[in-house]
N, C-alpha and C positions, 0 to 999 in steps of 0.2 A: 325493210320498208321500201316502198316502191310511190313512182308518184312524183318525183321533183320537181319542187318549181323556185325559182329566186324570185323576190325584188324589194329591194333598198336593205339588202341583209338579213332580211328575215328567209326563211327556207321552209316550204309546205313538203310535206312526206304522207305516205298514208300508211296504213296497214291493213289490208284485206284478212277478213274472218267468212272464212269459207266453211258454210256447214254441207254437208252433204245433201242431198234431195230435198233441202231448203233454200234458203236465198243467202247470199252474201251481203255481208255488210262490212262498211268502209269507216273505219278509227281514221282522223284526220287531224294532223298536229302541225304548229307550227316553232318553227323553232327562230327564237330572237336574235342580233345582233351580236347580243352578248353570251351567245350557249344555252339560253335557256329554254326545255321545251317544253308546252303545253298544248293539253288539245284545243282543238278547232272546234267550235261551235257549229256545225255542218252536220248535214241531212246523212245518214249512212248506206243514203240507197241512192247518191248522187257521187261525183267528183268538179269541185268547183273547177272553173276553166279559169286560163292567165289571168283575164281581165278580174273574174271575181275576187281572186287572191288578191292581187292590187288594188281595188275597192275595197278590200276586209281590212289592210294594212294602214292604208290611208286612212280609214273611217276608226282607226284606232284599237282594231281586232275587237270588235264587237264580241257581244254575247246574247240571247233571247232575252236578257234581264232589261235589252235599253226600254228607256222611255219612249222612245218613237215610236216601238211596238209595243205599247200597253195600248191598247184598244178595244173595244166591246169583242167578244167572236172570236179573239186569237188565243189558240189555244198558248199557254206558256210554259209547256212542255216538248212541244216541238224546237228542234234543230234551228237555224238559220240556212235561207236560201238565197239567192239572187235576188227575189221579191223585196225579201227583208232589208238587204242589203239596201236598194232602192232607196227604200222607204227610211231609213237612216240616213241615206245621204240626203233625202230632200228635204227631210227633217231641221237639217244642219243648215242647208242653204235657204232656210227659208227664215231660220233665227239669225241667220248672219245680215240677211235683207232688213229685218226689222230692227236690227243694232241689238241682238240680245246675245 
């Protein structure tokens, strides 16, 4: 696995699946505090940079299931990206503004 990144004990790792005279595509896991690894909800034709790993962590390792993205138009077969990300965190600070 190739790919490291820390922070607050969690560790993101990827795995590259290289097909030939096709495209490659990016497995993206992270693994917990506690030893536990699971994948990443992430695009496989991206690599999330520092800051997004520490928004995914923070925002409580999301998944395409949250609420904040059910919306008209989103497909909910797609990955999570930065956008997504976004859009969960304003989610959150916008029910904490309203005391909910």
């Amino acid at each position: 696995m190739e790919g490291h990144m820390k922070y607050k004990g969690f560790t993101y790792s990827q795995e590259l699946d290289i097909e030939p005279e096709e495209c490659t595509k990016i497995f993206h896991y992270v693994t917990t505090p506690d030893g536990h690894t699971r994948n990443m909800d992430w695009s496989s034709y991206s690599t999330p940079t520092q800051h997004d790993f520490e928004l995914f962590v923070d925002l409580g390792l999301p998944d395409r299931n949250h609420p904040a993205l059910h919306f008209e138009g989103r497909n909910f077969f797609c990955p999570l990206d930065r956008n997504d990300l976004f859009k969960i965190k304003m989610d959150i600070l916008s029910l904490a503004v309203i005391g909910v």
